[in-house]
N, C-alpha and C positions, 0 to 999 in steps of 0.2 A: 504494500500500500504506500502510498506517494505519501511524506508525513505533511510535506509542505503543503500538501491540497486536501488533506484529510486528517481527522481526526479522533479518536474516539474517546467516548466519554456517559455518563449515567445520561439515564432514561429521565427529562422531565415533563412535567404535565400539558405545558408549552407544545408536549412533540405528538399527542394523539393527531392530530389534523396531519400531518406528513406521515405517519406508522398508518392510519387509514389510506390515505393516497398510493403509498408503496404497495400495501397488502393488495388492494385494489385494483393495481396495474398487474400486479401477477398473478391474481385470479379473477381475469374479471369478469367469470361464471358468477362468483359470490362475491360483491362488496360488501364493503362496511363505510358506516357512520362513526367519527371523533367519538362520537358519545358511546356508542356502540360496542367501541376499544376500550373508552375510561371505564364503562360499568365493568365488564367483565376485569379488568386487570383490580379494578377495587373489593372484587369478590374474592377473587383470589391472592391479594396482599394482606390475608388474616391466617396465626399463627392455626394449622400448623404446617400452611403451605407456604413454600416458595416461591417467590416471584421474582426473577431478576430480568432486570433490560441495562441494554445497550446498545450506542447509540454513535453511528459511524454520520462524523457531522462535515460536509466540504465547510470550507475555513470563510471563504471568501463570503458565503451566503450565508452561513451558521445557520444551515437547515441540516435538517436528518435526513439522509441519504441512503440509509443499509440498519435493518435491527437487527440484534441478536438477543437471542433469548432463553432463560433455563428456566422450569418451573417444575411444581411436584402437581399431577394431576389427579383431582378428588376421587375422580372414580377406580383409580388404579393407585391409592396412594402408597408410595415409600417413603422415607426423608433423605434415601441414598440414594433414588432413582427418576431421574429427571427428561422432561421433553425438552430439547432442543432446535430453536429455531435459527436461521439466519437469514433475513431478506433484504435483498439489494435493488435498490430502483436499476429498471431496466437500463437507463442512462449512464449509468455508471455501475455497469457490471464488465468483469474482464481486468479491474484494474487495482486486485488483491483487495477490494472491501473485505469482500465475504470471506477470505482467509485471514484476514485478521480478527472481522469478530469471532469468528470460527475458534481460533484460539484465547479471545479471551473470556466463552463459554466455557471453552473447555478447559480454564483455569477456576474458571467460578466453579465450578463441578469437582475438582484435585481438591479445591478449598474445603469444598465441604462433604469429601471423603468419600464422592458416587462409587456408586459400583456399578451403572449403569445408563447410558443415554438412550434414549430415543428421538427418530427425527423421521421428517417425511418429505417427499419430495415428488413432483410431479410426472408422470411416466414420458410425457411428449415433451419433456424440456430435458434435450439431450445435457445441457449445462450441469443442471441441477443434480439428474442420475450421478453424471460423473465427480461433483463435488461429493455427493453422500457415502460414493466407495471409499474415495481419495479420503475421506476423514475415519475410514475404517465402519462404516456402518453397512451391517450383515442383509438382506433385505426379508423380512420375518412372515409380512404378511399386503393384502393390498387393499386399499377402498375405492369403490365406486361413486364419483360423486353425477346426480346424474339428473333429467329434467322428466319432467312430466307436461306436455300441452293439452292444455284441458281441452280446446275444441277439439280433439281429436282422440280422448281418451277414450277406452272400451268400456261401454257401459254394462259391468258384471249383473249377473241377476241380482236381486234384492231380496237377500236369505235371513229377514227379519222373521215370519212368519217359521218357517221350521225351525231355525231355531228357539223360538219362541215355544215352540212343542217342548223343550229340555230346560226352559226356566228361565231361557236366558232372554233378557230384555237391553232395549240400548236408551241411554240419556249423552245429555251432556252436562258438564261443568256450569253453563248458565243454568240451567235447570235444578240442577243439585245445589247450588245456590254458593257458590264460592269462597262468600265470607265465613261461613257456618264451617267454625273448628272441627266437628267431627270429622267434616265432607272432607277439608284439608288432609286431618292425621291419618283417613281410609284410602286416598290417592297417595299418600307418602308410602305406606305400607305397601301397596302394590306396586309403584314404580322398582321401591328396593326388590322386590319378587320377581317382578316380570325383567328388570338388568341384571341378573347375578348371573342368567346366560347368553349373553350379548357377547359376543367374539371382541377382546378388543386384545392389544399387546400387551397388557401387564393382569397381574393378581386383580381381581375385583374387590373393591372397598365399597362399603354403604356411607352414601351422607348423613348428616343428621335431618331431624324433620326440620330445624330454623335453618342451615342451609337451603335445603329444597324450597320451602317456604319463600327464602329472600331470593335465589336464583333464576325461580322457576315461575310461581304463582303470582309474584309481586314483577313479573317483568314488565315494561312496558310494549312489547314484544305480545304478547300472551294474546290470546282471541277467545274469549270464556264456551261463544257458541259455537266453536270450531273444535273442542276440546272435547272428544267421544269419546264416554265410557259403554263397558260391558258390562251385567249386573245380573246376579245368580245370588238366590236366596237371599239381600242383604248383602252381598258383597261386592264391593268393586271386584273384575277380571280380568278385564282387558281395558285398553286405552289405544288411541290415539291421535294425537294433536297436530294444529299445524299451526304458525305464529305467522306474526306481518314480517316483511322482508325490506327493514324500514330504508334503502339507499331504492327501491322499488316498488309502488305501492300496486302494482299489478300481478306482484307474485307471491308465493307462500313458501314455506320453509315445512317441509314434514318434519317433523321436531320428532318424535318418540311413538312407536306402537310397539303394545307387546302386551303380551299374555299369560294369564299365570302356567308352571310351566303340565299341569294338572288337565290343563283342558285345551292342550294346546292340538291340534290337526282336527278342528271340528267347524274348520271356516269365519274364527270368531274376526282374526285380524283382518281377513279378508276383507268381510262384512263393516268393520272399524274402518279401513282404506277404502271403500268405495263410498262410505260417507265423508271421507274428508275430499275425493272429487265431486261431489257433488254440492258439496258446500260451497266451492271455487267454482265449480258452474254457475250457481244461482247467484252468487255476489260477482261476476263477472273476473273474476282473475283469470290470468293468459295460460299462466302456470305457477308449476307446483318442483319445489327441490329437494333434494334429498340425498342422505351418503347411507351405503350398502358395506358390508363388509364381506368382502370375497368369501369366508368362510359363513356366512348367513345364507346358503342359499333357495330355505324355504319362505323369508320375506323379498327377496327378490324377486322370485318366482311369482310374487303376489304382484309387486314391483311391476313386473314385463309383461303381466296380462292385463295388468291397468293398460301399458303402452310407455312405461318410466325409460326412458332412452340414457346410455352412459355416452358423459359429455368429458368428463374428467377423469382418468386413473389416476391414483396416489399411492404410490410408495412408500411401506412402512417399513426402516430399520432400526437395528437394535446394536449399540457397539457397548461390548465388555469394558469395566475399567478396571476389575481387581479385588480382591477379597479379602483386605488387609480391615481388622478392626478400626473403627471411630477413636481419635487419640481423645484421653482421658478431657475433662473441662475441668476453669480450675477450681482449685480449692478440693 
């Protein structure tokens, strides 16, 4: 990296508007909103996650140019095993950014004793492939990030009716009434149920219910009547939701479906996904988005007969760092 044209230095609040631009340009399947950036990085700057940024700034303009970043991620959490990211505006890639934030992630990580990295990188951006080897990362596993057009989706039958013959009936979150604590603590419990078999690269950890609460329910993001449950005797089953896609108000974000794992192949998600396109029909949205986990492939399969087309592949790697204990703290 040129020192005289470049610099790095901590992440400040000043820099959401440039860190959304970046991320924006290199996927700009998904944008983001400043705000978008701050909420999430303030969710997760509370102990006992990690959050580090950094911030490759040209000198002359003293803007952010390139982030790097380490964090410990809630639903996989370790304190020694971090997601790493490193993104470079297109305009200035080529010219060692990325290899130096690259290394001063991977000093934040020696610091605090990883035994572990994670990172992801886009399959059609030969650059990026090649930087994720180059840092030594293994490729583990891949996601699908992918669209759905609603005028064109397949409209599945409507198996409210038979399944309605086994108890099961559907609502939503407007309906059940969202403020109402129990309705809350009955969809925490089920989200924890229906994720613990979700494919992802690390250990699976539960949130607490005031995380998911301030994450989740309290987002501005959230669509209360877009949010379909599944319900058998009393209980939440099934769920799923889709939120606003706030840098496009014409699209949706499939946020979460899943199922308890008890009743799972009896059509209930299916059933959950063909109301959330039809929800996007009747409110007019173009389309619908969503990421697939190459090892998921009986949500997919739900996925492809809607008409969900992949737009995006992602590479998942994983690089070893070592398995020396935590040196002591003092005292």
């Amino acid at each position: 990296m040129d020192e005289e044209r470049y610099r790095l230095r901590e992440f400040r609040p000043s820099d959401f508007p440039a860190a959304a631009r970046i991320v924006s340009r290199l996927n700009p399947e998904r944008t983001w909103t400043p705000e978008e950036m701050e909420r999430w990085d303030r969710d997760l700057s509370v102990p006992p996650y990690v959050q580090v940024k950094i911030v490759a700034e040209e000198r002359s303009r003293e803007e952010a140019v390139g982030l790097g970043g380490l964090s410990t991620p809630p639903w996989s959490f370790d304190p020694r095993r971090f997601w790493v990211s490193v993104e470079v505006d297109p305009d200035h890639q080529g010219r060692g950014v990325g290899r130096a934030l690259a290394a001063a992630v991977a000093a934040e990580a020696e610091q605090r004793q990883g035994l572990a990295l994670w990172a992801s990188a886009r399959a059609d951006r030969d650059r990026g492939v090649r930087f994720l080897a180059r840092q030594g990362f293994e490729e583990k596993r891949r996601l699908w990030q992918s669209r759905l057009a609603v005028s064109t989706a397949t409209e599945l039958p409507n198996r409210t009716e038979d399944l309605g013959r086994e108890g099961i009936t559907f609502t939503t979150l407007a309906e059940e009434g969202p403020d109402r604590p129990e309705v809350r603590r009955r969809l925490h419990e089920l989200i924890i149920a229906a994720s613990a078999d979700v494919p992802r690269i690390g250990p699976f950890t539960p949130i607490s219910f005031e995380q998911f609460d301030q994450w989740s329910l309290r987002s501005p993001s959230l669509l209360w009547d877009a949010y379909f449950l599944a319900t058998q005797a009393g209980r939440y089953i099934g769920l799923s939701n889709l939120t606003r896609i706030e840098t496009d108000p014409t699209g949706l974000d499939q946020d979460f479906t899943g199922v308890l794992r008890q009743l799972r192949g009896r059509g209930i998600a299916r059933e959950l996904k063909r109301r959330t396109v039809d929800y996007a029909r009747q409110h007019g949205y173009r389309y619908i988005q969503t990421m697939n986990d190459s090892l998921n492939q009986p949500m997919w399969a739900i996925n492809e007969k809607l008409g969900y087309r992949r737009e995006v592949v992602w590479i998942q790697g994983q690089k070893e760092l070592g398995t020396s204990p935590p040196r002591p703290g003092p005292g």
